[in-house]
MDAnalysis code that builds the backbone (N, CA, C; Angstrom):
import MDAnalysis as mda
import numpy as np

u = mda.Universe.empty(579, n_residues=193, atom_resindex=np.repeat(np.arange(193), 3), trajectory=True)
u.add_TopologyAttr("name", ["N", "CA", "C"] * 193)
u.add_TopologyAttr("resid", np.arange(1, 194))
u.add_TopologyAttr("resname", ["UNK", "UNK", "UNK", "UNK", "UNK", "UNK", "UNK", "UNK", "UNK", "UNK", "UNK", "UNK", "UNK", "UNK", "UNK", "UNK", "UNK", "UNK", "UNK", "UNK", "UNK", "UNK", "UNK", "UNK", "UNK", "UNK", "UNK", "UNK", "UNK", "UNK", "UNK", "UNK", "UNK", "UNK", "UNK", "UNK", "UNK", "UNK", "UNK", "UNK", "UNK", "UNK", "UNK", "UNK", "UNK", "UNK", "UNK", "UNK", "UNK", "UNK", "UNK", "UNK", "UNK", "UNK", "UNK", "UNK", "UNK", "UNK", "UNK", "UNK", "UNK", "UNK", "UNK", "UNK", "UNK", "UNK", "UNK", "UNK", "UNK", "UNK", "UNK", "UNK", "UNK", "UNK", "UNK", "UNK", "UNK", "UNK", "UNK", "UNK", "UNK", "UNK", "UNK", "UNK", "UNK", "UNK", "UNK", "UNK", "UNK", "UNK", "UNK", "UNK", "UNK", "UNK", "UNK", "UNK", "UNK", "UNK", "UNK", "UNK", "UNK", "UNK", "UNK", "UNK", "UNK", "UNK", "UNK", "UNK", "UNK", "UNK", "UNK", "UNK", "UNK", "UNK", "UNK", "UNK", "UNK", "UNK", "UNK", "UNK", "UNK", "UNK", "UNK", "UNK", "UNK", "UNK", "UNK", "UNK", "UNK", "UNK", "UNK", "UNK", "UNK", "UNK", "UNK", "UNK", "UNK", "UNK", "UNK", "UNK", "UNK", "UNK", "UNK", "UNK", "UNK", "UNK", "UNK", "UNK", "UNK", "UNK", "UNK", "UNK", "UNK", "UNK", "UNK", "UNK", "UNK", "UNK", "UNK", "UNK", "UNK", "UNK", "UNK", "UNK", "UNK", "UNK", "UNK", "UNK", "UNK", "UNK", "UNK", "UNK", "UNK", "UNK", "UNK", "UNK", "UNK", "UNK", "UNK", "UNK", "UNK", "UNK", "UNK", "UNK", "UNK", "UNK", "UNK", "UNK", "UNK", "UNK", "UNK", "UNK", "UNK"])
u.atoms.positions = np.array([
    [2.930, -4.227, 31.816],
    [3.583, -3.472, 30.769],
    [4.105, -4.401, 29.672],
    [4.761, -5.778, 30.110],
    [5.098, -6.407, 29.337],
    [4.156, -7.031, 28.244],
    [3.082, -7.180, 28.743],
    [2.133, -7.612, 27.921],
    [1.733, -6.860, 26.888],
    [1.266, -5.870, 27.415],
    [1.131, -4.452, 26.238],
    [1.789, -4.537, 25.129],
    [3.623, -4.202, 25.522],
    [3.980, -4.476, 24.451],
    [4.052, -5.354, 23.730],
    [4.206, -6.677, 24.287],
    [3.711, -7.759, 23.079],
    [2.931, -7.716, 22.226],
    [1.999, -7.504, 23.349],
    [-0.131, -7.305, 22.270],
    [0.410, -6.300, 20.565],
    [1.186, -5.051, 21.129],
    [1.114, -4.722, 20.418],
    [2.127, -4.948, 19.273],
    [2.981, -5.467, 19.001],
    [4.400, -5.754, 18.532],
    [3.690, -6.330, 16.892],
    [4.809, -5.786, 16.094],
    [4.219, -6.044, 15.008],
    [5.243, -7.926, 14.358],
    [4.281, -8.251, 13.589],
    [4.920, -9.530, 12.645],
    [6.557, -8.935, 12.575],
    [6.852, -8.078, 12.184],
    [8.468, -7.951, 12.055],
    [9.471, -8.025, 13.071],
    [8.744, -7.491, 14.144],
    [9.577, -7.509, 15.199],
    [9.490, -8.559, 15.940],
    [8.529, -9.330, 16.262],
    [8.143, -10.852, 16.393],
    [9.322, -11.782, 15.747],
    [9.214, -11.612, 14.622],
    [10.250, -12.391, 13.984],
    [11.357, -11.911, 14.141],
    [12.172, -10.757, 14.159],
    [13.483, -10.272, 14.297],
    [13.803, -10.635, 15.887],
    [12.995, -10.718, 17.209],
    [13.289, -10.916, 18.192],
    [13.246, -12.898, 18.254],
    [12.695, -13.429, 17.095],
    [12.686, -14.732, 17.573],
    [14.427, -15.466, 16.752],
    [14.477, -14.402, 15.838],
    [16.035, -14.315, 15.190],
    [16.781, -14.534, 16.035],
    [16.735, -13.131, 16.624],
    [17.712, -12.605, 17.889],
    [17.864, -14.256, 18.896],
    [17.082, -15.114, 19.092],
    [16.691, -15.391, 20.566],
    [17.083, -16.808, 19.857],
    [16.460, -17.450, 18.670],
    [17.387, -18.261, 18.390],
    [18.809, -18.429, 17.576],
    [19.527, -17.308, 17.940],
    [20.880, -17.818, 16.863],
    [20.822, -17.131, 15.791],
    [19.891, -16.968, 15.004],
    [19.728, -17.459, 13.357],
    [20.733, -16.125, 12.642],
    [21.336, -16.453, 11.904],
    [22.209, -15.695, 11.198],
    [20.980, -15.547, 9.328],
    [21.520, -13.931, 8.809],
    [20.479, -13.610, 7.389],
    [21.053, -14.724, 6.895],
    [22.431, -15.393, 7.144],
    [22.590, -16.175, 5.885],
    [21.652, -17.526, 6.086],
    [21.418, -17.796, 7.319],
    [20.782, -19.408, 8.006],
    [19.144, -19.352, 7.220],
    [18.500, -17.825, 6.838],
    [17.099, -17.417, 6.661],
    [16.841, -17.043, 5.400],
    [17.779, -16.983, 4.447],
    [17.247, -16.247, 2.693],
    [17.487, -17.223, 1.883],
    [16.067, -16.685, 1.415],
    [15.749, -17.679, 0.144],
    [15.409, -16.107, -0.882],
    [15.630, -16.886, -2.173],
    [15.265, -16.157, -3.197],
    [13.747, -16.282, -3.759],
    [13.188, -15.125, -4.077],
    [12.189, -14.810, -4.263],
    [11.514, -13.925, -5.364],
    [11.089, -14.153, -6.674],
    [10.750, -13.674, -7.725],
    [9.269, -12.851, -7.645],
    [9.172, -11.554, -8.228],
    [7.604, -10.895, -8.072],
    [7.588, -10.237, -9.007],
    [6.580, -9.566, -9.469],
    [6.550, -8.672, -10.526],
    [6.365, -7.374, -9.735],
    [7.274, -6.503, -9.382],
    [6.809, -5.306, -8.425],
    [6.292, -4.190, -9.654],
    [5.239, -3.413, -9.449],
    [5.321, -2.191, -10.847],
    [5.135, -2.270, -12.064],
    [5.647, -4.193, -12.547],
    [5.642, -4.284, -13.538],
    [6.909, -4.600, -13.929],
    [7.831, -4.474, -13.292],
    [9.052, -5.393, -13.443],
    [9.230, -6.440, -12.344],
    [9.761, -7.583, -13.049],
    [10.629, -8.837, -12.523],
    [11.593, -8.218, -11.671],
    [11.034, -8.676, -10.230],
    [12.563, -8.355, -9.362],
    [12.997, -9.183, -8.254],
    [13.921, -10.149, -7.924],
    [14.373, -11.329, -7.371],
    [14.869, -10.300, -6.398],
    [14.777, -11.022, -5.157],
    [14.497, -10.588, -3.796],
    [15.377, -11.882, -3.185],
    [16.494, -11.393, -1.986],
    [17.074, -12.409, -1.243],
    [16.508, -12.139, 0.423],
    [15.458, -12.827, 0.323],
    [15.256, -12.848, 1.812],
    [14.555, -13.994, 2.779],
    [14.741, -13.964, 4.005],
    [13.774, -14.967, 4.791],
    [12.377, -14.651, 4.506],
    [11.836, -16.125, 3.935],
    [10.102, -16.115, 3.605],
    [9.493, -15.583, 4.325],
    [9.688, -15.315, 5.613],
    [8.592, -14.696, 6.282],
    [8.929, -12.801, 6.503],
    [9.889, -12.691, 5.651],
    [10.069, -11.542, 5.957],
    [8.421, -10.306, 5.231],
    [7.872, -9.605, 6.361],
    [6.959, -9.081, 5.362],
    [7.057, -8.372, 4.109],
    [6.149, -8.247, 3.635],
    [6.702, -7.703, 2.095],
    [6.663, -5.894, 1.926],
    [6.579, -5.602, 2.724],
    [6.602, -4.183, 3.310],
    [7.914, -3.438, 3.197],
    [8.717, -5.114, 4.159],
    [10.218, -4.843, 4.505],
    [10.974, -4.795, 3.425],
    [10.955, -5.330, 2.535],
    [11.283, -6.107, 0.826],
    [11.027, -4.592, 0.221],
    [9.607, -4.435, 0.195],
    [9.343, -3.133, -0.922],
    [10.396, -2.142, -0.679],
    [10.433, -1.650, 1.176],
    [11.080, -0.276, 1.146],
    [12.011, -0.848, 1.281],
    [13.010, -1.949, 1.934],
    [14.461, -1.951, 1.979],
    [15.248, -2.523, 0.784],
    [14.833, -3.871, 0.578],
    [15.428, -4.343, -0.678],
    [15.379, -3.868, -2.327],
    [13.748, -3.333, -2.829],
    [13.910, -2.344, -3.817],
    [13.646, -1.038, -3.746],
    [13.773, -0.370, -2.615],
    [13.688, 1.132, -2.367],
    [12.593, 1.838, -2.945],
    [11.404, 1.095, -2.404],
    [10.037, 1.323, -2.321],
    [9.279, 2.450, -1.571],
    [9.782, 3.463, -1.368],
    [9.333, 3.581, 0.113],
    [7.893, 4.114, 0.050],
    [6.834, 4.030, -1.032],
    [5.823, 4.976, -0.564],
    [4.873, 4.277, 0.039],
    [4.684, 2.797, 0.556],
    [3.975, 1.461, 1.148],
    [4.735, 2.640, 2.229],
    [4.087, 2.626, 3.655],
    [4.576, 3.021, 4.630],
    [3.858, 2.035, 5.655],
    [4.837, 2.272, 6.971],
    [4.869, 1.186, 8.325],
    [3.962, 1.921, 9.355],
    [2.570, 1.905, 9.353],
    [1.904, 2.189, 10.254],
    [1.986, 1.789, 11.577],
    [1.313, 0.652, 11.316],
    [0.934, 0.004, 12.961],
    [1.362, -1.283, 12.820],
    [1.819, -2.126, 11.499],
    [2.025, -3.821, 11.524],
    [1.341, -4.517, 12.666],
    [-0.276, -3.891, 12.025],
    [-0.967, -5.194, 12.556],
    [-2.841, -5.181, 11.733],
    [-2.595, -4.849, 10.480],
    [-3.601, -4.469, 9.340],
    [-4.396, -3.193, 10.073],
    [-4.169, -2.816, 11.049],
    [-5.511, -1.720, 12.135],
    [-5.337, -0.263, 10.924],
    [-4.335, 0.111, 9.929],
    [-4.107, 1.566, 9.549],
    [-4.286, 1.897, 7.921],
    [-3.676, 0.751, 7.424],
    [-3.594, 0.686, 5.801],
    [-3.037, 1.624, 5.180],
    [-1.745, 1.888, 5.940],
    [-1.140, 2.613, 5.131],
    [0.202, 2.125, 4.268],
    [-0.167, 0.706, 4.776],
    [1.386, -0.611, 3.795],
    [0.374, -1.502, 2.419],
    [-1.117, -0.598, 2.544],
    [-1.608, -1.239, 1.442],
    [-0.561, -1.036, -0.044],
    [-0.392, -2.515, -0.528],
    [-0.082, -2.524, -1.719],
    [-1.563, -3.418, -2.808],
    [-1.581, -3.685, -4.167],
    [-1.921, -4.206, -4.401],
    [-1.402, -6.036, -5.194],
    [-1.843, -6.951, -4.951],
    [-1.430, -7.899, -5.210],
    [-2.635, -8.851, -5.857],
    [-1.991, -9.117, -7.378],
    [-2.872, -9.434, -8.418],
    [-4.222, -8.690, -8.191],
    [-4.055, -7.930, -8.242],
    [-5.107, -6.576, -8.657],
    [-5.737, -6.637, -6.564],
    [-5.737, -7.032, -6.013],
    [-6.338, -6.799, -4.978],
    [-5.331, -6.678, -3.278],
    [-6.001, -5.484, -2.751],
    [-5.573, -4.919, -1.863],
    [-5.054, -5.811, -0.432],
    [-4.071, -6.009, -0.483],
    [-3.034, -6.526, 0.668],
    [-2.612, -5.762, 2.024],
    [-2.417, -6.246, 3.219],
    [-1.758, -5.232, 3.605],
    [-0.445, -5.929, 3.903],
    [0.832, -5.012, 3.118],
    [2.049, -5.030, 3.068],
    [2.837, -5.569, 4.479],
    [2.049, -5.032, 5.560],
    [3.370, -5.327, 6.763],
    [2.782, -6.411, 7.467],
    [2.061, -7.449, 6.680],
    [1.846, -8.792, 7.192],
    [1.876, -9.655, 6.410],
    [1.890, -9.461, 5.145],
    [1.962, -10.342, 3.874],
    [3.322, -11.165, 4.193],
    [3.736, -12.256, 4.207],
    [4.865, -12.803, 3.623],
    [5.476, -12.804, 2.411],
    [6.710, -11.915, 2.056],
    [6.750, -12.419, 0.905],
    [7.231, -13.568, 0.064],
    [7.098, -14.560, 0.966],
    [6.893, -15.916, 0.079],
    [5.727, -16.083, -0.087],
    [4.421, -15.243, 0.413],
    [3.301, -15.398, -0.062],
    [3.019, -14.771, -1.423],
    [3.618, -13.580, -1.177],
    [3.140, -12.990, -2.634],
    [4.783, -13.241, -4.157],
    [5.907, -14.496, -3.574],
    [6.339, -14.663, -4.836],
    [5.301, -15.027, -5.658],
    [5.943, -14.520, -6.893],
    [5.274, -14.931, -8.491],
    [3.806, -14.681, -8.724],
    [3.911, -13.303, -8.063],
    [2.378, -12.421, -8.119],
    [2.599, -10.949, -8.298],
    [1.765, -10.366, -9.094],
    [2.146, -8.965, -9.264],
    [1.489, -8.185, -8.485],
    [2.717, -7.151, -8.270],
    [2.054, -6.400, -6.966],
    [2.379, -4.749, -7.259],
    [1.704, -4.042, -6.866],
    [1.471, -3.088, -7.348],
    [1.561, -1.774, -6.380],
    [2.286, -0.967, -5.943],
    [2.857, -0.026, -5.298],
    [2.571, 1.312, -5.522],
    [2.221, 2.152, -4.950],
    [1.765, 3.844, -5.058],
    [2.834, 4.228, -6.299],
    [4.067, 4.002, -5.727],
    [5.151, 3.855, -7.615],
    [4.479, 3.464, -8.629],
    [4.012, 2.484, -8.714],
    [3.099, 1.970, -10.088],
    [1.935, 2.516, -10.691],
    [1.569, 3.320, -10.091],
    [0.294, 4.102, -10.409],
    [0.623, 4.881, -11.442],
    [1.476, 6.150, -11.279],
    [1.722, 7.450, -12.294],
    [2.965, 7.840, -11.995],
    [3.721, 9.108, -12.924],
    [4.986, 9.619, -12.111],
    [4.134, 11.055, -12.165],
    [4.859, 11.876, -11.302],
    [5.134, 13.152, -10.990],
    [4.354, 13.664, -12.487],
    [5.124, 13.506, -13.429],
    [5.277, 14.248, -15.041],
    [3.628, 13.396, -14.971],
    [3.019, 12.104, -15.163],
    [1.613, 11.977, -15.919],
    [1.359, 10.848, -15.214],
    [0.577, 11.576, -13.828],
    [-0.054, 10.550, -12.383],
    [-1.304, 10.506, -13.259],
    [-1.821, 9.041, -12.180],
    [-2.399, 8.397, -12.743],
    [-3.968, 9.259, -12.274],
    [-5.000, 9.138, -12.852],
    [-6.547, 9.943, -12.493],
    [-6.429, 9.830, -11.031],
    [-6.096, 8.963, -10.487],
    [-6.347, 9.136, -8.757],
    [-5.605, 9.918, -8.232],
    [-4.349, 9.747, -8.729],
    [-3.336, 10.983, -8.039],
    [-3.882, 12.202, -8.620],
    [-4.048, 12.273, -9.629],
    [-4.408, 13.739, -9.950],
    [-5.741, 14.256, -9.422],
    [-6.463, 13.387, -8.834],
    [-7.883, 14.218, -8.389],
    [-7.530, 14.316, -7.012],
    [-6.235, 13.331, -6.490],
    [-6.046, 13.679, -5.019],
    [-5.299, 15.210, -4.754],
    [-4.573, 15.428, -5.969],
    [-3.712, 16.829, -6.356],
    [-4.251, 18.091, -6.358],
    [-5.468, 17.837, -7.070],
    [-6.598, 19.035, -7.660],
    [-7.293, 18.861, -6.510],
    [-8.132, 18.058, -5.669],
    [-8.999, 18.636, -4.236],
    [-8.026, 18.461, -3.071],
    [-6.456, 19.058, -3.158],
    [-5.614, 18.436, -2.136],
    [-6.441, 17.749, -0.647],
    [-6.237, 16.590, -1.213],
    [-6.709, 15.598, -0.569],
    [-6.359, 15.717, 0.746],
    [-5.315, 15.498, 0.762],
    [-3.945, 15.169, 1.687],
    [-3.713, 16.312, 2.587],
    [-3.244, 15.909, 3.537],
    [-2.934, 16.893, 4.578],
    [-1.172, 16.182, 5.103],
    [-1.134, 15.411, 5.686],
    [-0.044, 15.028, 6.144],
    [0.940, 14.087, 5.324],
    [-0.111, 13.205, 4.648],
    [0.099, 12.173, 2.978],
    [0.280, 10.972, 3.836],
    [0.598, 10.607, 5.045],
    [1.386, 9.541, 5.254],
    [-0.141, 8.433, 4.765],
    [-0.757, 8.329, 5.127],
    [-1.802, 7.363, 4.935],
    [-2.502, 7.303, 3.002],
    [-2.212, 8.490, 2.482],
    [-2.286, 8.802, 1.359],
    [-2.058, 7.391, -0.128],
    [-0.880, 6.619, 0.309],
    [-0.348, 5.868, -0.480],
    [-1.239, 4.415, -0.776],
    [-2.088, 4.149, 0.627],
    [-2.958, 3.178, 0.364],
    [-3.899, 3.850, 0.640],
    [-4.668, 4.676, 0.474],
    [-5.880, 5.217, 0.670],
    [-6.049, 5.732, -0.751],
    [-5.254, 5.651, -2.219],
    [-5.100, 5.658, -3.229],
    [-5.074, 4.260, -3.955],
    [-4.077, 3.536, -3.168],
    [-4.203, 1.936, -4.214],
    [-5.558, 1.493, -3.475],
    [-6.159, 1.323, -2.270],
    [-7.485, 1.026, -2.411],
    [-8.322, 1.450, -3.249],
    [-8.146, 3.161, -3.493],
    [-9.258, 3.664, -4.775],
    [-8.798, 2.959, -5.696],
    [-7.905, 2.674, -5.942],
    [-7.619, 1.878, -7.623],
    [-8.299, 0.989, -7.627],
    [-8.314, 0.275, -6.285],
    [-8.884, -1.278, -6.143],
    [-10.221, -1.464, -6.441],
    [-11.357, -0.037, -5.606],
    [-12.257, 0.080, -5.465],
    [-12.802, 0.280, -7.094],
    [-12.172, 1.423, -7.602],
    [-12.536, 1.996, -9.193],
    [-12.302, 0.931, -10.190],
    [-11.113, -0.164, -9.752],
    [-10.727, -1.232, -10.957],
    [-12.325, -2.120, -10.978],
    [-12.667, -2.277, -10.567],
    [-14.409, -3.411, -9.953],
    [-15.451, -2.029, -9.791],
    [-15.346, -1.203, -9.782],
    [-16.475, -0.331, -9.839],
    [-16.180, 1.141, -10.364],
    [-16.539, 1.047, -11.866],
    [-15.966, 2.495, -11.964],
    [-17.007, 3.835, -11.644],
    [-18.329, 3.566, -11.085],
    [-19.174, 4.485, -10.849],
    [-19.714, 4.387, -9.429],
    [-18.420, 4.293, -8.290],
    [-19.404, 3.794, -6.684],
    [-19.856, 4.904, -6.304],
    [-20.974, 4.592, -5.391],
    [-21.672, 5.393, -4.670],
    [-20.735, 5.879, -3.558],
    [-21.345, 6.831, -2.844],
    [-20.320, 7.772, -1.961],
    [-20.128, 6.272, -0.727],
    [-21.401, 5.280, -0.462],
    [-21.315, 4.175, 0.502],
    [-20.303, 3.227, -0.003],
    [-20.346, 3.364, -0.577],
    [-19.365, 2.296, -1.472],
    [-17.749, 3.022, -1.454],
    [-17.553, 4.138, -1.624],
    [-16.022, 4.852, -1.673],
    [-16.311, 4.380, 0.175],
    [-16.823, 4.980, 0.941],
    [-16.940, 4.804, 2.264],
    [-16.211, 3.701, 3.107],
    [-16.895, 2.446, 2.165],
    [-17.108, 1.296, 3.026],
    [-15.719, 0.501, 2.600],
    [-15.194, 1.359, 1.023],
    [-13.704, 0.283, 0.474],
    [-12.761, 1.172, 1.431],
    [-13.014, 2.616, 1.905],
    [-11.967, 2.898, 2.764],
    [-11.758, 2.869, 4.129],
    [-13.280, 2.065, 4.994],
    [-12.966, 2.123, 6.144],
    [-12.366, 1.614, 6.821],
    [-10.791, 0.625, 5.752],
    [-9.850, -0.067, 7.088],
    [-8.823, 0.940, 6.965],
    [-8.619, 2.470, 6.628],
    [-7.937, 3.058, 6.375],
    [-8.259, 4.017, 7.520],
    [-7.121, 4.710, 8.156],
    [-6.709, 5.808, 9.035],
    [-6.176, 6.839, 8.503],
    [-6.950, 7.900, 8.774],
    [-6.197, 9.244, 8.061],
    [-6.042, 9.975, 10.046],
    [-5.578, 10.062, 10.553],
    [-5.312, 10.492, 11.286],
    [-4.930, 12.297, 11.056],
    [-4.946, 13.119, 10.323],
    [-5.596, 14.470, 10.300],
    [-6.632, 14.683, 10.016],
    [-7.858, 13.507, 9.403],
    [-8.897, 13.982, 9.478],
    [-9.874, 14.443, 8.163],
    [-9.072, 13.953, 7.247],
    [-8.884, 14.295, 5.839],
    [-9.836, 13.205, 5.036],
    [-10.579, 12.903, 5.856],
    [-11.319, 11.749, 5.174],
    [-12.711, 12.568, 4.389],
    [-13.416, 13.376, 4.533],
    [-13.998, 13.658, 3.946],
    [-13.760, 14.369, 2.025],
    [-12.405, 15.031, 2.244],
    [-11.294, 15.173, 1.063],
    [-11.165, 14.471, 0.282],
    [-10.778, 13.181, 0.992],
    [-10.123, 11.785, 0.402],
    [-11.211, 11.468, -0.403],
    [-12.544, 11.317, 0.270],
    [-14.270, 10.644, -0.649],
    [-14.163, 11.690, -1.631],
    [-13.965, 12.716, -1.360],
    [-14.516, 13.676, -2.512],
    [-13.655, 13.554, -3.742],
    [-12.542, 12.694, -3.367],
    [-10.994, 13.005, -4.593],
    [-11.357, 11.607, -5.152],
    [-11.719, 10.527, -4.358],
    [-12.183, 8.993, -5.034],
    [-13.309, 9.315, -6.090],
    [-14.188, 10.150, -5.680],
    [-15.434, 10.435, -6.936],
    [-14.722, 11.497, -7.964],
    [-14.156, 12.007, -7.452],
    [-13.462, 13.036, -8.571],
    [-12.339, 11.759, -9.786],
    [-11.701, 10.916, -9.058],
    [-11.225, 10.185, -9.919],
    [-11.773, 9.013, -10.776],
    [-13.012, 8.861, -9.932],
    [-14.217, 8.179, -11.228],
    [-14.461, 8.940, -12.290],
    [-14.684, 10.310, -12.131],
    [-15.077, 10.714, -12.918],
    [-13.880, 10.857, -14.129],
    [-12.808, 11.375, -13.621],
    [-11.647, 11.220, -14.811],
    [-11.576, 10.157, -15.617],
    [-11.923, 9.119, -14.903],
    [-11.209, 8.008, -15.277],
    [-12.903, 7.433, -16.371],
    [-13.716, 7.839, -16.080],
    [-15.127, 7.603, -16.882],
    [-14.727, 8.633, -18.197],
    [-14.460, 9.652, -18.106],
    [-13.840, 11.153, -19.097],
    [-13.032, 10.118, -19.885],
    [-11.793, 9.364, -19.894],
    [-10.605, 8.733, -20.448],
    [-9.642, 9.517, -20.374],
    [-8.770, 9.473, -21.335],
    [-7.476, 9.514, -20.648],
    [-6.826, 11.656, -21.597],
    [-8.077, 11.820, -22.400],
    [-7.619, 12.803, -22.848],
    [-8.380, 14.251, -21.585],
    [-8.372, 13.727, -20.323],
    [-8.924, 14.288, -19.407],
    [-8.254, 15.533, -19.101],
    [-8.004, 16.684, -18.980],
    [-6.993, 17.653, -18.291],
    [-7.308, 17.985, -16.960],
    [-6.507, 18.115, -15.787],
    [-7.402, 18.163, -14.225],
    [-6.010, 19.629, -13.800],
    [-6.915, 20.299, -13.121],
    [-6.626, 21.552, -12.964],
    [-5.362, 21.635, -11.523],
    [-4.363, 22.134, -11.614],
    [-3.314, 21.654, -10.349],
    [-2.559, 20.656, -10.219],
    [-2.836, 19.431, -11.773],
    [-1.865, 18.069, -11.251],
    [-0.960, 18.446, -12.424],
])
């Protein structure tokens, strides 16, 4: 049993139990740390190895990166970092200081989402959403380097992603729907977003 849980234990808790086990006090472990989250400059006080997952949702109240499995198997802590897809709950963020990184926040708001959200809106993509947040910044990732992929190609940029309701066939159909917006430009109107 003990093993199990190890096997499975994510980078955070690894480190919070090696905290625990040696001593270490937050003050003995933070360093300051500069990023461009969204598009703003935002200095971060934490231990370098803290993942950047932990940073997004606790320190700037990030929360749409979500904590799957912390161990890359789900992609639902995908953020993007300098334009390419990370996964959040293993990144260090002393790896990604003084790199811009890019968060389901950064995409669009509510009032004027960005073509991906809105084609995920209009073929409600989504069923449960939790996996939703990087199964979107990958399409960004995928559409930023290819704005016309083939259905193998939407396929193959989402297969480190888990939709666990099942919603994956939705999801392909909302990635080509947001090529196409995004081929249209920006005076596009999409029906439901």
């Amino acid at each position: 049993m003990a093993g199990a849980v190890a096997a499975t234990m994510s980078l955070w808790h690894a480190h919070e139990l090696r905290r625990i086990e040696m001593g270490w006090n937050d003050k003995d472990m933070t360093d300051t740390f500069t990023l461009v989250v969204n598009g703003r400059r935002e200095t971060v006080a934490a231990d370098g190895a803290t993942p950047l997952l932990a940073v997004l949702r606790n320190s700037l109240d990030l929360k749409g990166s979500r904590h799957g499995c912390g161990l890359e198997q789900c992609g639902a802590c995908m953020v993007l970092v300098d334009g390419a897809p990370a996964y959040s709950c293993t990144l260090a963020v002393e790896a990604a200081a003084g790199k811009q990184v890019t968060t389901i926040e950064g995409l669009g708001t509510p009032d004027a989402p960005h073509p991906i959200q809105a084609a995920f809106l209009e073929l409600q993509a989504g069923q449960c959403g939790y996996c939703l947040s990087g199964m979107m910044i990958e399409a960004k990732a995928l559409l930023d380097t290819n704005p016309s992929p083939s259905r193998p190609d939407i396929v193959a940029a989402l297969d480190k992603h888990l939709c666990r309701c099942g919603a994956h066939l939705r999801i392909i159909k909302a990635v080509e729907r947001a090529a196409e917006l995004l081929r249209q430009g920006p005076a596009t109107t999409v029906k439901g977003a």
